[in-house]
VEXGUNU-247888 format. One record per residue (C-alpha): residue in three letters; x, y, z. Coordinates in steps of 0.5 Angstrom, whole numbers, padded with zeros to 4 digits, always signed. Layout:
<sites>
alaXYZ ...
</sites>
This chain:
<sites>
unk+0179+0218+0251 unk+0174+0213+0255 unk+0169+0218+0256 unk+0170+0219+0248 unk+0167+0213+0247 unk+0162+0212+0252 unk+0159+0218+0249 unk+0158+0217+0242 unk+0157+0209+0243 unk+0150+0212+0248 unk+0148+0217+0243 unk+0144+0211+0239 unk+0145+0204+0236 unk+0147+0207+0230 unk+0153+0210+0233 unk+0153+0203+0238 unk+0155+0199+0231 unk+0158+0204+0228 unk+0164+0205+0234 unk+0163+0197+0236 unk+0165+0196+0229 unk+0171+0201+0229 unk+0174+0197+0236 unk+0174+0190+0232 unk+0177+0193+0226 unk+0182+0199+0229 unk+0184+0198+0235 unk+0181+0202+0241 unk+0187+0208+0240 unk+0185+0210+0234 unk+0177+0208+0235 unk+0179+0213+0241 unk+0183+0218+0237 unk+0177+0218+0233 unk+0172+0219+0238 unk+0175+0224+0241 unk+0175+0228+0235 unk+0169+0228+0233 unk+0166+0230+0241 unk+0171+0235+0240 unk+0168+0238+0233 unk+0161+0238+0235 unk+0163+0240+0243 unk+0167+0246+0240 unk+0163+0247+0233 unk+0169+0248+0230 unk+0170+0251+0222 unk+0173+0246+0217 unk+0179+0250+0217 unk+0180+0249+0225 unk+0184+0245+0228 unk+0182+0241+0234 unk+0185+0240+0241 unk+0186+0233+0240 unk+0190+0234+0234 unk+0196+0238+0238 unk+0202+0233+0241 unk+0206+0238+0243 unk+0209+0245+0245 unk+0211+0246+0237 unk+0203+0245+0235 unk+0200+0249+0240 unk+0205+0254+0238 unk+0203+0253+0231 unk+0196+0253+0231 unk+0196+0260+0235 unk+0201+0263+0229 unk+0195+0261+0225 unk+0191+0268+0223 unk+0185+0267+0224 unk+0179+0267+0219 unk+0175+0274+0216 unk+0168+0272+0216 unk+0168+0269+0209 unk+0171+0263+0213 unk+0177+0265+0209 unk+0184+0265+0212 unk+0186+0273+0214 unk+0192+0275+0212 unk+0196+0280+0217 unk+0199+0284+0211 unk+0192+0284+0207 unk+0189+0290+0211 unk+0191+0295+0205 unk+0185+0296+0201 unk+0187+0299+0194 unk+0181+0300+0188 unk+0182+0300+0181 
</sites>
């Protein structure tokens, strides 16, 4: 989590307040937590509707994000029941 915020405080001096700004005002775990979500979304280039690694506590949330259908190529969540196609 360190490392998180390391990283993001070296990219630029605008990143350096912002983050100096987030440690006085939250606190270095939530300020850490952040960080490390968004090194996390830019690392993985993760979709919107994706959940990142940092968000997952326990065994229930990992198996839960690996029930999750995955995306079609429209970014829409796929439905596993959806696959019959039927013209009008």
């Amino acid at each position: 989590m360190q490392r998180a915020i390391e990283l993001l405080r070296s990219k630029s001096e605008q990143e350096r307040a912002r983050v100096d700004e987030m440690l006085a005002e939250s606190g270095w775990l939530r300020t850490a937590e952040s960080c490390v979500y968004r090194c996390q979304d830019t690392a993985l280039k993760l979709k919107p509707w994706m959940t990142p690694p940092c968000w997952l506590r326990t065994a229930r949330d990992v198996k839960a994000a690996l029930r999750e259908p995955l995306p079609d190529a429209h970014g829409k969540r796929a439905n596993w029941w959806s696959g019959c196609w039927r013209p009008d």
